[in-house]
Structures are given as C-alpha cells and as structure tokens.
Backbone bond lengths (Angstrom), bond angles and torsions (degrees), N, CA, C in turn:
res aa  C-N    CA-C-N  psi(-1)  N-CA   C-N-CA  omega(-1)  CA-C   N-CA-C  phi
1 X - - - 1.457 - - 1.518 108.50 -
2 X 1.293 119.83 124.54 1.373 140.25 -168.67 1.704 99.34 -77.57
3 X 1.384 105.80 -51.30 1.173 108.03 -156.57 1.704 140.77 88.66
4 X 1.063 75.65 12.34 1.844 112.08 171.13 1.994 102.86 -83.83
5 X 0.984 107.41 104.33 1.507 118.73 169.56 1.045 100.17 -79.03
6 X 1.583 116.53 128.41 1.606 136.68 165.26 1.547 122.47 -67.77
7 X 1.114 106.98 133.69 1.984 85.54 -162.48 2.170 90.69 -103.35
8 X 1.266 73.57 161.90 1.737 105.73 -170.19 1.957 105.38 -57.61
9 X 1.411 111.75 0.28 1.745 107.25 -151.42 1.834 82.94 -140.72
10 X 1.045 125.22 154.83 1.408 128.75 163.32 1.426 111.02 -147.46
11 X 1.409 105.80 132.99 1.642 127.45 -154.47 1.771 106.42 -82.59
12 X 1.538 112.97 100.51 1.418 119.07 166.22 1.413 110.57 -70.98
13 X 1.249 109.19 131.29 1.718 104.74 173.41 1.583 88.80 -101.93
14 X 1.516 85.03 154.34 1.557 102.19 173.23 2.066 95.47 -108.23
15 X 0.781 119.96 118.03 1.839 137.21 175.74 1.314 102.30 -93.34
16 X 1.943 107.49 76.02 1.569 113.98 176.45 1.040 106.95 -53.01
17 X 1.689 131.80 -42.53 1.627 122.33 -154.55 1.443 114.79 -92.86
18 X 1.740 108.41 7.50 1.900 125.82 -166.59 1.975 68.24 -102.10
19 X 1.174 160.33 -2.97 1.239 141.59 -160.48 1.876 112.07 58.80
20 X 0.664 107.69 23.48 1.422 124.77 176.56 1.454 131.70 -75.80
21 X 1.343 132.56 93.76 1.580 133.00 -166.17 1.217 111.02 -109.04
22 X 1.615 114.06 109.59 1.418 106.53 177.80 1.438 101.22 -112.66
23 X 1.587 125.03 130.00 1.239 133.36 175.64 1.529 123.14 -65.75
24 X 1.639 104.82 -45.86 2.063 106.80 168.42 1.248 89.70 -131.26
25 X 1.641 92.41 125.30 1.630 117.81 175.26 1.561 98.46 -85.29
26 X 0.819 149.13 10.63 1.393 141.01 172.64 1.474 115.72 -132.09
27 X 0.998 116.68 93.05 1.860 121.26 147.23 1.140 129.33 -79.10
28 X 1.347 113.39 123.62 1.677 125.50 140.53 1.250 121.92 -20.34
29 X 1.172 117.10 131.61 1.488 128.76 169.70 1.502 102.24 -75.79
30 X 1.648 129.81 125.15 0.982 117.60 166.84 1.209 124.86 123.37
31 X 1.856 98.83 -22.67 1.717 118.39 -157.42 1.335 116.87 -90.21
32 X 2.002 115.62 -1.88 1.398 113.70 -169.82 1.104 109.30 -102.26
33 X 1.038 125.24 141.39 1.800 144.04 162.42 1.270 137.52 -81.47
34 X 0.830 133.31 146.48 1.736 155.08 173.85 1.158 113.15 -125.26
35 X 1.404 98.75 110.29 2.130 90.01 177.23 2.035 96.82 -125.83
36 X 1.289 120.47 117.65 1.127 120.14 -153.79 1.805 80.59 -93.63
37 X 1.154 98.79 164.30 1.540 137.20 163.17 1.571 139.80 -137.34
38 X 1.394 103.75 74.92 0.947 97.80 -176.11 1.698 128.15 -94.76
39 X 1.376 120.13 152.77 1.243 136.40 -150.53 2.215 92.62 -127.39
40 X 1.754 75.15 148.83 2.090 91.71 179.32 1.571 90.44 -137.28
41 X 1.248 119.37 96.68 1.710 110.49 169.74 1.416 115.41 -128.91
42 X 1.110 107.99 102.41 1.669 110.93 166.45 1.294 92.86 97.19
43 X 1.622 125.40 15.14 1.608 105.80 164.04 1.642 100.65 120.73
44 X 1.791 116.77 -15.02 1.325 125.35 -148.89 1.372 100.78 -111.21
45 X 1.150 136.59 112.36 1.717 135.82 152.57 1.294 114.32 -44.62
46 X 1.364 120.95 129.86 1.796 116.40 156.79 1.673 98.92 -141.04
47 X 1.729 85.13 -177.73 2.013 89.91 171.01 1.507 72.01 -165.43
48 X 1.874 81.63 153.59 1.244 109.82 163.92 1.456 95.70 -166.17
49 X 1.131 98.80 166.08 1.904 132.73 -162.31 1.170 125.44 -105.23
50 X 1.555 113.07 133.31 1.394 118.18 146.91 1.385 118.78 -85.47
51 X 1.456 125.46 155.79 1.310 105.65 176.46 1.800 89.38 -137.35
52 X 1.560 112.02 -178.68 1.716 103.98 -153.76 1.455 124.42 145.16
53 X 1.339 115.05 -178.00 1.499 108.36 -151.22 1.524 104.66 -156.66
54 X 0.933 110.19 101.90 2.326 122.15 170.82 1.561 83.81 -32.15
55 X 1.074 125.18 -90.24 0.982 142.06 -144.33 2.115 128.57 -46.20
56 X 1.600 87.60 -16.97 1.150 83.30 -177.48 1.749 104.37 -155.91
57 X 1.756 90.56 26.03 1.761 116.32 -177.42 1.706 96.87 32.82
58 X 1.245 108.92 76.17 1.300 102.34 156.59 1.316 123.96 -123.35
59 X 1.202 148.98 163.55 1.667 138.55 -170.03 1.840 104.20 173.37
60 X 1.668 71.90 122.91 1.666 81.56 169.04 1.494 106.40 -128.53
61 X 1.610 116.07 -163.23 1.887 143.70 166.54 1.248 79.72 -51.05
62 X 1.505 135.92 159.79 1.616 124.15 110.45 1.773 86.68 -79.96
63 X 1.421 91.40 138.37 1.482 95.32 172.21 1.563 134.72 -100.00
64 X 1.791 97.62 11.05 1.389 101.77 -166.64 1.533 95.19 -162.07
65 X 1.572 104.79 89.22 1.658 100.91 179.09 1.541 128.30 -35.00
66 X 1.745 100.61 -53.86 1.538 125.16 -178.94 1.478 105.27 -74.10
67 X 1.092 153.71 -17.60 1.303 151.07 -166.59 2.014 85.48 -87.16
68 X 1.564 114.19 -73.55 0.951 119.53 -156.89 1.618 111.59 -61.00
69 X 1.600 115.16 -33.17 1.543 119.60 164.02 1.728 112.71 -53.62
70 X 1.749 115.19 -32.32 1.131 111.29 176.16 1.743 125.18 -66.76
71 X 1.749 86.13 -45.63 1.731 95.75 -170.86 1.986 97.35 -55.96
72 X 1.281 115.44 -43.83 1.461 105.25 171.05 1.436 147.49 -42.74
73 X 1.480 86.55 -50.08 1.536 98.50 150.79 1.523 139.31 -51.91
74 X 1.579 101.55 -17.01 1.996 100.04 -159.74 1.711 68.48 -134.38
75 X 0.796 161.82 29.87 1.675 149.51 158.89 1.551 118.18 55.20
76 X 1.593 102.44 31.20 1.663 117.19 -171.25 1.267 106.18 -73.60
77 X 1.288 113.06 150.25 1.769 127.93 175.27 1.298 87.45 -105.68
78 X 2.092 89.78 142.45 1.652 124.29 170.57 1.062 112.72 -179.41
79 X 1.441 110.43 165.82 1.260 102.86 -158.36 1.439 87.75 -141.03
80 X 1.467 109.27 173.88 1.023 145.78 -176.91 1.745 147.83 -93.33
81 X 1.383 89.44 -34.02 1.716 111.08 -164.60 1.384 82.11 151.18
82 X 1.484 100.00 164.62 1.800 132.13 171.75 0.991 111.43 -37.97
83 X 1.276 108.65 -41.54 1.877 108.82 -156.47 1.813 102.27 -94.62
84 X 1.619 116.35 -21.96 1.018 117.95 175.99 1.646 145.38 -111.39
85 X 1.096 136.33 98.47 1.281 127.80 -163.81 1.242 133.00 -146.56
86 X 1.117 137.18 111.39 1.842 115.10 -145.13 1.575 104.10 -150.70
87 X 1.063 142.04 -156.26 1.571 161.03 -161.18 1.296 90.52 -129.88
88 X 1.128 121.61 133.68 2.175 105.48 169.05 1.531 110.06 -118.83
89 X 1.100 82.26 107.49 1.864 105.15 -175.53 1.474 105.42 -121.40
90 X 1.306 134.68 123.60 1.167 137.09 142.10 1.743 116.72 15.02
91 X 1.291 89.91 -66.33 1.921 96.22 173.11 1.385 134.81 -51.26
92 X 1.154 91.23 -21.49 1.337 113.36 -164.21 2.175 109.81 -79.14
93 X 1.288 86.59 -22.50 1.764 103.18 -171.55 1.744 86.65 -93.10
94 X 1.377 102.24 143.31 1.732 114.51 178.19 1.681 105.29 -83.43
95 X 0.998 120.75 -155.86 0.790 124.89 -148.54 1.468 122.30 -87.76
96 X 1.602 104.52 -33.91 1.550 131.14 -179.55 2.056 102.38 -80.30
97 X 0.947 100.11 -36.44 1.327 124.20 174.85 1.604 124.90 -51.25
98 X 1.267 90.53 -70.36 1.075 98.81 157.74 1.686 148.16 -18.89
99 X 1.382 103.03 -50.34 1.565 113.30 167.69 1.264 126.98 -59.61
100 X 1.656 91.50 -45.37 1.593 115.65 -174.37 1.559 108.82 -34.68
101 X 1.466 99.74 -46.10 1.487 114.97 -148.37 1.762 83.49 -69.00
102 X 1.281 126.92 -66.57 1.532 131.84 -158.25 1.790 86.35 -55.08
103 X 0.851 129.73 -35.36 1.732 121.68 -171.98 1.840 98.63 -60.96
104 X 1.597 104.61 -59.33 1.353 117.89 173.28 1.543 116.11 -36.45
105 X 1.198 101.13 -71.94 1.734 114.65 168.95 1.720 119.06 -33.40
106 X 1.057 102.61 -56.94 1.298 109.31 -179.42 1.792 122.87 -81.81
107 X 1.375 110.16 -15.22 1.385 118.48 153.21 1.677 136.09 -76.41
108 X 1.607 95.05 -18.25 1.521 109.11 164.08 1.181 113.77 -74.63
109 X 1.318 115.39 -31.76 1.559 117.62 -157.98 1.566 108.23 -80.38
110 X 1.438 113.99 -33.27 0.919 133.32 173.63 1.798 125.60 -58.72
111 X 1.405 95.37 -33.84 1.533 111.76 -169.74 2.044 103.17 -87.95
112 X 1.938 100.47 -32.92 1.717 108.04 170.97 1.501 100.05 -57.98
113 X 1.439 107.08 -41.93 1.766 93.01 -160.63 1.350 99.38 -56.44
114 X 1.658 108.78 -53.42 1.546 106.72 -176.96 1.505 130.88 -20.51
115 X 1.378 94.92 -69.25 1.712 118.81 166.77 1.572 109.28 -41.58
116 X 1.097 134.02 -45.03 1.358 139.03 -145.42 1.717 93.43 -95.48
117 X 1.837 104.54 -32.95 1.842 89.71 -164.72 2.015 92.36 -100.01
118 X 1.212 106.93 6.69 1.875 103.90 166.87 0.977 108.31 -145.94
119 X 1.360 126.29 60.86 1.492 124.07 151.19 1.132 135.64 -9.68
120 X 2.216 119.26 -42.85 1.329 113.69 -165.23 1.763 113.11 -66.26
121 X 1.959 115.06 -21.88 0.748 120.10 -149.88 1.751 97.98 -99.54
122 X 0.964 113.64 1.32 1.788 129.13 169.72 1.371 106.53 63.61
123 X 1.324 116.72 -150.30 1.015 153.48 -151.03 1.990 93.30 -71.26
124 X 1.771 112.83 136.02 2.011 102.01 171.30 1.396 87.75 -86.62
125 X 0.917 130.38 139.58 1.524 114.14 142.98 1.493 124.99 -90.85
126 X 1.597 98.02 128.98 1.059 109.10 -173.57 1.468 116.75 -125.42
127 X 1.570 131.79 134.67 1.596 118.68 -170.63 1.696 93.02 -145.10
128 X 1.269 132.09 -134.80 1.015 138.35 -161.91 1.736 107.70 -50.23
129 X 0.827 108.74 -11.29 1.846 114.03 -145.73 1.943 93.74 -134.63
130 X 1.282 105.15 120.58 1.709 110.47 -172.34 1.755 96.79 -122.84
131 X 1.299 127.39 100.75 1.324 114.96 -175.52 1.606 86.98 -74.05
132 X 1.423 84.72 176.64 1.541 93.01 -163.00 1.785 90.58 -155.71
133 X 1.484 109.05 153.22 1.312 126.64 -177.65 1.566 108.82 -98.87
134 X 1.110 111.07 157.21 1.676 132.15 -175.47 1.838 95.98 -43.03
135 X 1.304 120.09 -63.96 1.372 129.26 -172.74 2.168 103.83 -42.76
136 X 1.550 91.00 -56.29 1.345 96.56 -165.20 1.662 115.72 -74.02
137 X 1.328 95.55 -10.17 2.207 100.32 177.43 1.319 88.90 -74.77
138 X 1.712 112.99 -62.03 1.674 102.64 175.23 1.413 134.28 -33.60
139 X 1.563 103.73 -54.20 1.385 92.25 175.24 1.735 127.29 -55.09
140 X 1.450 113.21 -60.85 1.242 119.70 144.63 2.013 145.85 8.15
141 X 1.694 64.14 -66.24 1.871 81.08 159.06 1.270 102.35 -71.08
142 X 1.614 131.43 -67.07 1.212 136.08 -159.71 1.570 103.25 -32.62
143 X 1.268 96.14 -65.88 1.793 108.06 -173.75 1.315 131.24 -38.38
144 X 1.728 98.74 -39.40 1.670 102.28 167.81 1.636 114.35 -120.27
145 X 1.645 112.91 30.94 1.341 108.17 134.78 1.395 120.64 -9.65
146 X 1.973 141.03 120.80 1.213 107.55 -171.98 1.401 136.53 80.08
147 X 0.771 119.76 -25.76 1.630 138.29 160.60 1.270 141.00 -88.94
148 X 1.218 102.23 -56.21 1.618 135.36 156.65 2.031 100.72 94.10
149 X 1.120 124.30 176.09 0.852 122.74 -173.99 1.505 111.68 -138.36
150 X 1.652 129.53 149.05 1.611 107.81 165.55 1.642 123.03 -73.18
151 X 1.228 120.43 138.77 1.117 121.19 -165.63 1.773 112.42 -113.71
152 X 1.884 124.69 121.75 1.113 107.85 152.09 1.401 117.15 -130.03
153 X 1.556 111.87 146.21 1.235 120.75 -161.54 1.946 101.46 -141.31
154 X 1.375 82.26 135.50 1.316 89.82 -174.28 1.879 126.56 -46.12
155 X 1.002 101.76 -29.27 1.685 100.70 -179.07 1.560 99.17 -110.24
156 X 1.431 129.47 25.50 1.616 155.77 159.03 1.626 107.88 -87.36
157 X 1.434 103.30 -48.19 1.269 124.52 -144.86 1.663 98.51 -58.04
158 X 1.786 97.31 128.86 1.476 109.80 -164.10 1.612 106.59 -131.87
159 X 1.570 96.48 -11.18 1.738 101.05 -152.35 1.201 116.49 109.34
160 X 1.201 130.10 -52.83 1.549 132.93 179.46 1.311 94.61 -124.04
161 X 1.951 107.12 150.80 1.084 113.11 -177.83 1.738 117.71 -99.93
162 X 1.245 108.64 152.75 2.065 114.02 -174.24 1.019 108.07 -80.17
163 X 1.618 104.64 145.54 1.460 107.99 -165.88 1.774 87.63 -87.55
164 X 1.527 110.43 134.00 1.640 118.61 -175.32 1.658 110.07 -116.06
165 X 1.250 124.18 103.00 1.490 132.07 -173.93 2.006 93.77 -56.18
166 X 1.245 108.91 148.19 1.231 109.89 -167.84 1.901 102.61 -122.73
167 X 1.335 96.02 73.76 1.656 107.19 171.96 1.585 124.17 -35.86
168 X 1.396 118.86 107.20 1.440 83.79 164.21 1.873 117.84 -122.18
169 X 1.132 79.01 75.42 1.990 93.14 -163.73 1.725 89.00 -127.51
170 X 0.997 92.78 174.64 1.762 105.70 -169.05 1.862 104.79 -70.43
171 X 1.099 136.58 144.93 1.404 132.63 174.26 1.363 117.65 -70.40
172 X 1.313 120.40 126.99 1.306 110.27 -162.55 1.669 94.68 -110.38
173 X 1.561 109.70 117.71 1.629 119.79 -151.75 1.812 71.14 -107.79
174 X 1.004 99.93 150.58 1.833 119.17 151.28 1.397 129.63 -127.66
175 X 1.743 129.08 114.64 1.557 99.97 -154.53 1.723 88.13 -131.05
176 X 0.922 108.17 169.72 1.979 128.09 -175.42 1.228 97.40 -144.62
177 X 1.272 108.49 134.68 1.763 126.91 167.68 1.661 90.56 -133.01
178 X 1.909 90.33 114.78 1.376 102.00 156.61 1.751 126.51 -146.38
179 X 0.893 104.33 153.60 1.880 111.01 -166.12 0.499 137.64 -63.40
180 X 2.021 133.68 108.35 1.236 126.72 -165.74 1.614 123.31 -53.42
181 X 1.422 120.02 153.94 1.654 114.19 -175.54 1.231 108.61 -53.73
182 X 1.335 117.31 161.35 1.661 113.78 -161.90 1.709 76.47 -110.75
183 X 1.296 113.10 -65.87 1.560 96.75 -169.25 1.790 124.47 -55.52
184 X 1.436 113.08 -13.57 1.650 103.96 150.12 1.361 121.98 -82.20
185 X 1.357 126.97 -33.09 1.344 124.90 -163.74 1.531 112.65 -105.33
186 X 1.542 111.88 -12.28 1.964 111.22 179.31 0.998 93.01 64.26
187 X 1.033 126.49 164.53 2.087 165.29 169.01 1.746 95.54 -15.14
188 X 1.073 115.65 -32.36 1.556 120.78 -159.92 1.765 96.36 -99.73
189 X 1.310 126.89 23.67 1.221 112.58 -171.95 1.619 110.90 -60.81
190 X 1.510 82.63 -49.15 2.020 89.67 -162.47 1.342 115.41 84.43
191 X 1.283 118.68 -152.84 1.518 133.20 -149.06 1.419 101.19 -148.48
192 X 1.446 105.88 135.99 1.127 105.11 157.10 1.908 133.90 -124.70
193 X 1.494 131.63 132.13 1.006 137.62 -157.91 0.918 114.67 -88.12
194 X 1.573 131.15 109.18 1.503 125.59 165.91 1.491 126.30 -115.36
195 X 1.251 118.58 154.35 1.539 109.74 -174.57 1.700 101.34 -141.93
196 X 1.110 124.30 -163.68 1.485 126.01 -128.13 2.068 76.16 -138.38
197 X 1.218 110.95 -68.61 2.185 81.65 -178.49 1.909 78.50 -121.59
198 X 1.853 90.40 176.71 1.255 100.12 171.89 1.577 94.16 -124.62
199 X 1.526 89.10 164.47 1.470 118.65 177.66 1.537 116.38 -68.83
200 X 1.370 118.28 83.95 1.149 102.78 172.10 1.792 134.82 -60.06
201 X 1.445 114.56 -39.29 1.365 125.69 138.33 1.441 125.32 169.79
202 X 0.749 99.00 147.97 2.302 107.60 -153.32 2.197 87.15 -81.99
203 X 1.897 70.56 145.28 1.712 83.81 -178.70 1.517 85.49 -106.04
204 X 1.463 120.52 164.07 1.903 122.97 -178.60 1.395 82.87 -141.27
205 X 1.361 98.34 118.99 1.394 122.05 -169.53 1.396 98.00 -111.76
206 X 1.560 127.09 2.78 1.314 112.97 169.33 1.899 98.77 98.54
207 X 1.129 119.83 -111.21 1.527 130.80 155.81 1.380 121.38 -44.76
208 X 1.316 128.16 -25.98 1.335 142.04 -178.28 1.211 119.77 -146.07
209 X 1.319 126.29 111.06 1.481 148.41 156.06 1.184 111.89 -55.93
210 X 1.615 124.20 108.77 1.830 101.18 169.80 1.869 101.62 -114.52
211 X 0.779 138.57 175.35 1.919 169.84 -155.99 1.331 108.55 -145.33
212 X 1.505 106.29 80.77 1.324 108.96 151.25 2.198 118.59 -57.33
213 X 1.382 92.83 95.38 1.902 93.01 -177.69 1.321 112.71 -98.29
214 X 1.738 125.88 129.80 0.977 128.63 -162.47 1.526 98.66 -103.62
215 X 1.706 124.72 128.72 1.125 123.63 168.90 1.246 116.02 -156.45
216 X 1.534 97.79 -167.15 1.768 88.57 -178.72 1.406 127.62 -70.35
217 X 1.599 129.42 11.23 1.274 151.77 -142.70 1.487 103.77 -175.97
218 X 1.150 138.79 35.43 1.458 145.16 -178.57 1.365 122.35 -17.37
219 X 1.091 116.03 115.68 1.914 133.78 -176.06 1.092 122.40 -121.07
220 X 1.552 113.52 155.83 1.462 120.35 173.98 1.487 104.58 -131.94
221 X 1.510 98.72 115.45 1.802 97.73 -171.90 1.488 103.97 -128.77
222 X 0.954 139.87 150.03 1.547 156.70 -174.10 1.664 98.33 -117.67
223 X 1.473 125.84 155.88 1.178 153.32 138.42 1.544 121.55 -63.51
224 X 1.362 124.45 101.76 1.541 111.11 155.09 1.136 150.69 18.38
C-alpha cells in the first residue's frame, strides 16, 4: 500500500486532435452498467448487453463483447454515444456490474485458449452475441442471484426480452392429481397431473442446477 487515496471522480480526456467529443468530462466512479440479456433459442445459450448510466439514463448495444473485455484490460478510453464515454477500468462498473465483467473475462480466456490449441480453424468470431456453455449461464445466474436478469426464450419469444427475477431459494412446485371423468373416460380414465409453473428447461451448471420456471411472473430458481 502506497498510500495514494483513490479519488471518488475519474478524469475523461476529451482527444480534440483524435476528433473526439466528449460532452461530461467527469465520471463517477461506480456509475456504469451492464444489464445482461440472456437468450435460449433452438437449444443455444447466449448473452448480450446493455451498457449505461443511472445517472444520466443512458443505454446503449455494447456492440462488441471482446473489444469492450479488451478496452478493460489495457485502461483504454471509448465511448459510446453522447451521453456516454469514460476510461474503462474495473471501477468504473457499480456494483452489480462488476461481476459480470470477471464472468466476461474469464469466458474470453477460455475461447483464446481455444484459438491457440486449433489454429487451423482461426479466429471465433465473436461481436454482440457470446454463446455461452451450460457451466457459464450457471455461473451468470449465480452472479445476479437477486438481481434478476432479462430473459429471452424461445416459447417467451415476443421481440423484447422479460425481465426474469433470478431466485436462488429452492422452487416452490405445487402439484394436484385429480381424476379423469369416469363417465367420459370408462374404467381407463386415469389421473390427471397438475402443477403450479412448468419447467421450461434446467441449465446443470455442474455445482448448481438452475429451473428455468415458466409463469405468470417468470423465474429462475435453483435448489440448494
């Protein structure tokens, strides 16, 4: 420890002669956002991002997962739109945010090794849209436990995705078994099973099981 106190404000340069217009040279530490969206279509996990600011309701695409995991890494300035433009430092993401990024980080790294141990097959391309594996939706969820996440899912699918509270308490199933009519169905009626949401379909995260549950209020709850 240096002993250098970090101050509360971090200094955007505006780079008149890069053609560069920054509207507020001063950001808050703390003030940027990540609002993930994740999508299940045809069997396939992805996420992609909003990126943005409480403070001055702004929100755009991030339009380039790996660009923006990069600028983090090397402490590069960029911007966004008018309303957005900053230094990208770790600090800079609040609090919920924050995680995202180490999930991010560690899903790139994963995708270089790729590249690095099969060369013939080059370069993933990757831009707005990061598919993602069973392990990494789990993790994901984990992170915004409490938060909730936007959700699109193919038999959801509206155009825009639902905002899905992200349970992490046991699923509370409710079920009724009751008997088909005997005078429509004769001796062979049987039973019929009902329950309270359905399973749209469980991610196995390895350590964590989650339950995609479809209802009138859409959730994502895991078991213990």
């Amino acid at each position: 420890m240096l002993g250098v106190q970090k101050a509360d404000t971090a200094l955007v340069p505006a780079p008149e002669a890069a053609g560069i217009r920054v509207t507020a040279r001063l950001w808050g530490l703390g003030q940027v956002q990540l609002v993930p969206i994740l999508s299940f279509i045809d069997g396939v996990w992805s996420v992609e991002f909003k990126i943005g600011s409480a403070s001055n309701g702004s929100s755009y695409v991030l339009k380039s997962i790996p660009q923006f995991v990069l600028a983090m890494a090397n402490g590069d300035y960029a911007d966004y739109g008018q309303k957005l433009a900053f230094i990208h430092t770790p600090d800079m993401l609040d609090d919920d945010s924050r995680p995202l990024l180490d999930v991010l980080d560690d899903a790139m790294a994963v995708r270089r090794a790729a590249e690095q141990q099969d060369r013939y097959y080059g370069h993933i391309a990757i831009d707005r849209h990061l598919t993602l594996s069973a392990p990494e939706v789990a993790r994901l969820l984990s992170v915004r436990e409490g938060r909730g996440v936007q959700l699109v899912l193919n038999t959801w699918f509206s155009g825009q995705p639902a905002s899905a509270p992200v349970d992490g308490g046991e699923p509370d199933f409710l079920m009724r078994i009751a008997r088909r009519d005997f005078h429509t169905y004769g001796p062979d009626a049987g039973y019929l099973l009902y329950r309270s949401a359905a399973v749209e379909t469980v991610i196995d995260g390895g350590k964590n099981v989650w339950a995609v549950l479809a209802s009138t209020n859409p959730a994502v709850a895991y078991p213990p």
